[in-house]
Backbone as CSV, one residue per row, in Angstrom:
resi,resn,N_x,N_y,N_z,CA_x,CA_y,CA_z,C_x,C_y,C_z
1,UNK,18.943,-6.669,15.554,18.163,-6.723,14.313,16.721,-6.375,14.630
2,UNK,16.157,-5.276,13.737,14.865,-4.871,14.082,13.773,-6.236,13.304
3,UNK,12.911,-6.592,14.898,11.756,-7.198,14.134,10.811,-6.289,12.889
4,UNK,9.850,-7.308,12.062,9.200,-6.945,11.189,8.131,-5.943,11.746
5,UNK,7.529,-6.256,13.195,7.168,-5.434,13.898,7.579,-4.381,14.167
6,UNK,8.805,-4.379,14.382,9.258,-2.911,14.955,9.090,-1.647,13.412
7,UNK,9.531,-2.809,12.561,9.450,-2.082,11.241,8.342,-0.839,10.403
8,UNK,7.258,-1.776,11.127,6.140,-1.516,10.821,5.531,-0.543,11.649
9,UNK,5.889,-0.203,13.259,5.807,0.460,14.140,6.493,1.889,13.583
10,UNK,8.109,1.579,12.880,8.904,2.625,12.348,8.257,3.491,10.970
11,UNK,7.640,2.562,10.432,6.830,3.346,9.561,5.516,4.105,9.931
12,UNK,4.613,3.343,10.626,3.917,4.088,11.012,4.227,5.463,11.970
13,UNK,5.019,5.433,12.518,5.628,6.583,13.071,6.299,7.871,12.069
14,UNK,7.135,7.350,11.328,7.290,8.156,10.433,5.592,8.545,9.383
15,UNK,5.012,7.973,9.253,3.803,8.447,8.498,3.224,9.803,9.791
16,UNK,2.704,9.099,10.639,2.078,10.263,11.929,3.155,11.316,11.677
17,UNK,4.232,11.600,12.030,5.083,12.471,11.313,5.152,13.769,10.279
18,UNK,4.901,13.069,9.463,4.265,13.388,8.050,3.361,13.930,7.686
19,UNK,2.319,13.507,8.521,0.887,13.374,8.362,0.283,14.635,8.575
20,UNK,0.235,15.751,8.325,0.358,17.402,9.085,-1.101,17.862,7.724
21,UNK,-1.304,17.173,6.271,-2.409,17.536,5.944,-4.040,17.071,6.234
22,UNK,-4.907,17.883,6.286,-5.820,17.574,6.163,-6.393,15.936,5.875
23,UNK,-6.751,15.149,6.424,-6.934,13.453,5.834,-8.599,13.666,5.793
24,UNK,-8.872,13.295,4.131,-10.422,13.224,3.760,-10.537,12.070,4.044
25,UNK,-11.996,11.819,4.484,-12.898,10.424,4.524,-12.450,9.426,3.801
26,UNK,-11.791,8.234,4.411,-12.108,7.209,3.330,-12.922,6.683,3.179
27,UNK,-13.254,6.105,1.800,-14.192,5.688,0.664,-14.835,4.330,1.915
28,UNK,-16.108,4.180,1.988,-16.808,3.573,3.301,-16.891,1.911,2.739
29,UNK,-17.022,1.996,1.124,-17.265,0.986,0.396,-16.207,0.562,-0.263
30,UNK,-15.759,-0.916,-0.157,-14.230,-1.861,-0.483,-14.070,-0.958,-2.122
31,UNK,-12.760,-0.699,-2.622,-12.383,-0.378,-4.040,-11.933,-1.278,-4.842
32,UNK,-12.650,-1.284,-6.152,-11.955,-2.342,-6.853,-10.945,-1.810,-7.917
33,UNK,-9.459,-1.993,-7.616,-8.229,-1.937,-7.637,-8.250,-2.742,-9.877
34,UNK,-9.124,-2.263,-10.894,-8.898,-2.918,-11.629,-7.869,-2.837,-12.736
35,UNK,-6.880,-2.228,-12.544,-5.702,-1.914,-13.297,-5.300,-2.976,-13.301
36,UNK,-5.074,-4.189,-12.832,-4.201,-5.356,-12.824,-5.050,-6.225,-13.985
37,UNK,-4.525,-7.384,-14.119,-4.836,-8.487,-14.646,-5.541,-9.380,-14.058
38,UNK,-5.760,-9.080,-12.378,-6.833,-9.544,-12.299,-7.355,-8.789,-10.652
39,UNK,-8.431,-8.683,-10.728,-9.189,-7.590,-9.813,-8.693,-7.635,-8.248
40,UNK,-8.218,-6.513,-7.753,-7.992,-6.925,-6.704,-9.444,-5.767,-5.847
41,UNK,-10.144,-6.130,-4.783,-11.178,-5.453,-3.996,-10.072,-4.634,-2.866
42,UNK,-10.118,-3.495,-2.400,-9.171,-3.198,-1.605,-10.039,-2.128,-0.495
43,UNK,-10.224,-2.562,0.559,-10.862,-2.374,1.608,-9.908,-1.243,2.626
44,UNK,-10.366,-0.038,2.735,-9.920,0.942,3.163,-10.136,0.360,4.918
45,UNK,-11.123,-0.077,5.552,-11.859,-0.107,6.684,-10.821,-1.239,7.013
46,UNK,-10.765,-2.415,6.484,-10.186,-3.718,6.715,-8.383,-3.061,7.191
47,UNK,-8.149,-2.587,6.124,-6.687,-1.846,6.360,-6.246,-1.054,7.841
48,UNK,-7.114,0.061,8.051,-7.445,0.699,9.147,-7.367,-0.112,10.267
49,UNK,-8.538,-0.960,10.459,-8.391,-2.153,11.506,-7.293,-2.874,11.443
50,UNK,-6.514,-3.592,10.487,-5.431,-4.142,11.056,-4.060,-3.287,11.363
51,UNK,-4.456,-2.161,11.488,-3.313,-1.618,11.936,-3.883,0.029,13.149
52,UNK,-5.061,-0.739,13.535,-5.392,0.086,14.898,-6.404,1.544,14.468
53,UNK,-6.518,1.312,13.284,-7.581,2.800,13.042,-7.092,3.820,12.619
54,UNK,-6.079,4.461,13.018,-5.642,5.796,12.617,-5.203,6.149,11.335
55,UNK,-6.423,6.580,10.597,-6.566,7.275,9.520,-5.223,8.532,9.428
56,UNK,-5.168,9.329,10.284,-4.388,10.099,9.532,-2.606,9.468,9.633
57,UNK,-2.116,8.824,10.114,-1.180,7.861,10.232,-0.698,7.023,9.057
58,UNK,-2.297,6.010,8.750,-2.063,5.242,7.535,-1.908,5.334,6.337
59,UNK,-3.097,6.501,6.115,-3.189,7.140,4.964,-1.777,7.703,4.352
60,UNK,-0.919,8.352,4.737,0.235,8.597,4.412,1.316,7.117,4.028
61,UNK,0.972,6.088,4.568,2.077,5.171,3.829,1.860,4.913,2.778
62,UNK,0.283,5.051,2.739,0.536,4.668,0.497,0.551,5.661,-0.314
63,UNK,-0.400,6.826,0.575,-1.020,7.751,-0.075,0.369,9.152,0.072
64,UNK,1.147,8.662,-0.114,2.708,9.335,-0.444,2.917,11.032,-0.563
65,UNK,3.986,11.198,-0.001,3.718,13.181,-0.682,4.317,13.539,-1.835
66,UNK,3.828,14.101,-2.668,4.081,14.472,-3.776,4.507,16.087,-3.914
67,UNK,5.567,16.492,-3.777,5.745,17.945,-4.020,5.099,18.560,-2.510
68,UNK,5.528,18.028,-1.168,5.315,18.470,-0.285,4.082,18.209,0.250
69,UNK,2.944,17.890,-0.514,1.485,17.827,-0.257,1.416,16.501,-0.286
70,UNK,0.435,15.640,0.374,-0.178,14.355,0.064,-1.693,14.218,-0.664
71,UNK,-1.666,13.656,-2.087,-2.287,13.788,-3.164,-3.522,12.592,-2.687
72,UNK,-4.281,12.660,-2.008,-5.155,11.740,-1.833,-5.967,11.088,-3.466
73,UNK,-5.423,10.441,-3.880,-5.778,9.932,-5.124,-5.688,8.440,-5.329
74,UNK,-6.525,7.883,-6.182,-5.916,6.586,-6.820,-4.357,6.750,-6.746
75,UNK,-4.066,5.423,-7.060,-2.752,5.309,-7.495,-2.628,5.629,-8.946
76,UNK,-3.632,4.927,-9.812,-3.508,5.281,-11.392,-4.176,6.632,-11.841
77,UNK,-4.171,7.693,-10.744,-4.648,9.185,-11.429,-3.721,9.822,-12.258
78,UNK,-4.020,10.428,-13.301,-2.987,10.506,-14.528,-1.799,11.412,-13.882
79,UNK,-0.352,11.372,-14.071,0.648,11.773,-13.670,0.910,11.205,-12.644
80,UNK,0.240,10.477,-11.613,1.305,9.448,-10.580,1.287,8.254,-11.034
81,UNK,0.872,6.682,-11.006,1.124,5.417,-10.935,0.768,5.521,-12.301
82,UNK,0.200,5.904,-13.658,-0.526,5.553,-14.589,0.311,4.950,-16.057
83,UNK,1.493,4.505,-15.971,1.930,3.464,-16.534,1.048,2.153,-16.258
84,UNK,0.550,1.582,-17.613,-0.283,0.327,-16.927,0.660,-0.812,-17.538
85,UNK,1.511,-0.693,-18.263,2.407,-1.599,-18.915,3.022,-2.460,-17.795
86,UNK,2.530,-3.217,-17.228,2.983,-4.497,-17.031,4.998,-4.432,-16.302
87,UNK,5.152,-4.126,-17.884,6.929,-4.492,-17.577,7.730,-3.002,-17.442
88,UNK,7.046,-2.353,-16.831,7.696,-0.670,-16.834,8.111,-1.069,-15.354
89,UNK,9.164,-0.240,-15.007,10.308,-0.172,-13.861,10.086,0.828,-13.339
90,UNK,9.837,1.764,-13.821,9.826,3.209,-13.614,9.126,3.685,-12.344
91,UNK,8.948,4.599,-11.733,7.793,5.450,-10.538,6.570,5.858,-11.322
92,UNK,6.641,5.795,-12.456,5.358,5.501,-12.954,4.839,4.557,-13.198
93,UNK,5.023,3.387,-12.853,4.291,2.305,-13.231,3.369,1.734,-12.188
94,UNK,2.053,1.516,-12.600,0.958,1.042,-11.708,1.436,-0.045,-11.179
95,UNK,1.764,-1.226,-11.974,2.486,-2.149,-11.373,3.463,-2.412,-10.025
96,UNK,4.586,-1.806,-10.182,5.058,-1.540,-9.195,5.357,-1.054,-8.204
97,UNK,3.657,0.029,-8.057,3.416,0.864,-7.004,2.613,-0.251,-6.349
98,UNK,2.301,-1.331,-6.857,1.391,-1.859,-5.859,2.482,-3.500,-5.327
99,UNK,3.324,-3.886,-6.258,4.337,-4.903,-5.895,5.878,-4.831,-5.835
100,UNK,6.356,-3.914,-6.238,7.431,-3.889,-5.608,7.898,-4.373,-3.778
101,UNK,9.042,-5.176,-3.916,9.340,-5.205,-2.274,11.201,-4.744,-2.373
102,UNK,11.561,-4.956,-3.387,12.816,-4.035,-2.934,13.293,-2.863,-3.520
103,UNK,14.234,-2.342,-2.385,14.423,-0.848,-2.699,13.424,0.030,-3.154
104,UNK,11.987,0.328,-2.551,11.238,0.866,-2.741,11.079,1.839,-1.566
105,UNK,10.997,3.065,-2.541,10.897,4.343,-1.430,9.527,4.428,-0.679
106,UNK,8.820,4.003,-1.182,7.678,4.253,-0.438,7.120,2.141,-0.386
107,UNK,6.142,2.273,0.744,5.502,0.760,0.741,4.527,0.780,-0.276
108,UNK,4.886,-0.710,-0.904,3.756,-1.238,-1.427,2.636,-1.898,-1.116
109,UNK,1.841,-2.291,-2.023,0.692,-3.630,-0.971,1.551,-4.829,-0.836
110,UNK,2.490,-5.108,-1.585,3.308,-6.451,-1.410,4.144,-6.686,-0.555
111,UNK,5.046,-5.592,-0.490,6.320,-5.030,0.511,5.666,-4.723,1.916
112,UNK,4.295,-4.474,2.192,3.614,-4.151,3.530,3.110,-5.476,4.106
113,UNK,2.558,-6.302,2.788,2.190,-7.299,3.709,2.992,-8.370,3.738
114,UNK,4.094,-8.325,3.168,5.618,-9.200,3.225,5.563,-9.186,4.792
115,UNK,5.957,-7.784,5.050,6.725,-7.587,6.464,5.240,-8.013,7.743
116,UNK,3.971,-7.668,7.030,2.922,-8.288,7.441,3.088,-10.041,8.115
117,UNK,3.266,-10.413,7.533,3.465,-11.841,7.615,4.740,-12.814,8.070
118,UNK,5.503,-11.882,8.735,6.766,-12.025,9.263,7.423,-13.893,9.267
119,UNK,7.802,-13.637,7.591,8.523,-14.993,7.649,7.226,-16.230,7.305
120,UNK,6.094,-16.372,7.835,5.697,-17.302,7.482,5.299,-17.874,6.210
121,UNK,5.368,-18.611,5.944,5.321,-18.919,4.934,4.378,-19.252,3.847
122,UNK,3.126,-19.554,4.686,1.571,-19.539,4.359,1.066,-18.489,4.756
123,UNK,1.059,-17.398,5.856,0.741,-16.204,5.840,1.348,-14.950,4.477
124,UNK,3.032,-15.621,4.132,3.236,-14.981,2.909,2.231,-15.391,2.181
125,UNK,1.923,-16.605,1.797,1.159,-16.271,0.190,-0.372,-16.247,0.466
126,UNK,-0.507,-16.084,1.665,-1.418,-15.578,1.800,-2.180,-14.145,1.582
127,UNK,-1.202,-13.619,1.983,-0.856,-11.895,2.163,-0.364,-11.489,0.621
128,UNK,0.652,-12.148,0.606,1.516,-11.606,-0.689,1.699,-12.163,-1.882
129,UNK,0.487,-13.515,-2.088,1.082,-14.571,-2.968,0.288,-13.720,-4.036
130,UNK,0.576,-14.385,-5.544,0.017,-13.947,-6.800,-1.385,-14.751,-6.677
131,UNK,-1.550,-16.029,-6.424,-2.319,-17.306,-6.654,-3.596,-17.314,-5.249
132,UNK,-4.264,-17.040,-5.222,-5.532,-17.419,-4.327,-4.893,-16.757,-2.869
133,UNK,-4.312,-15.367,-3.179,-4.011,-14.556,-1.998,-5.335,-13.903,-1.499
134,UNK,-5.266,-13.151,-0.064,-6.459,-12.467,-0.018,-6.816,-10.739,-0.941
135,UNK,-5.542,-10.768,-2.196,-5.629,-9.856,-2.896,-6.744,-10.329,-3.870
136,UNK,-5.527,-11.087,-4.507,-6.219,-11.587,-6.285,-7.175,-13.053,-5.563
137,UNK,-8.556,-12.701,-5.258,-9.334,-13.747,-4.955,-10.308,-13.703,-6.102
């Protein structure tokens, strides 16, 4: 049985992989993520560091390919995530580009830091909880 580690090793590998376009600068200053219901700050630099730096590697697990290319964009730029409805299922929905954890083709922020937090149980809701996570603070 593969650890959550190895998992995460397997993805990042498959991203480096992948990773064959051009990777622009990320944004130097934290983003505030306000499509939700309640603000999440989302730190490009913080991300990077916990998973060793490599920009052109990471950037590909969220930042997904679209029609062969990887669309360096928000998630809610019109025609990818920009369903804001809450209860939409769909690959368009903002929602569940950022929480989905199963059967999801690509990682989410929820589904990444699930496997982030391997099992524990206060590191989950820490990572992944709805309530006074280090998302929704």
């Amino acid at each position: 049985m593969k650890t959550p580690t190895a998992a995460i090793a397997l993805c990042l590998s498959l991203a480096a992989a992948a990773a064959t376009d051009t990777v622009p600068e990320a944004p130097q200053n934290p983003s505030e993520l306000n499509w939700t219901s309640r603000t999440v700050i989302f730190s490009h630099k913080t991300h990077f560091a916990a998973f060793g730096g490599n920009a052109s590697m990471l950037c590909a697990l969220c930042h997904h390919r679209v029609e062969g290319a990887i669309p360096y964009k928000t998630c809610a730029t019109p025609d990818c995530h920009d369903n804001l409805n809450k209860a939409d299922t769909s690959v368009k929905s903002y929602h569940q580009a950022l929480h989905k954890t199963e059967d999801a083709k690509y990682a989410s922020c929820v589904s990444c830091h699930t496997k982030k937090a391997q099992g524990d149980d206060a590191r989950i809701k820490r990572l992944a909880g709805c309530q006074e996570s280090v998302c929704h603070n």
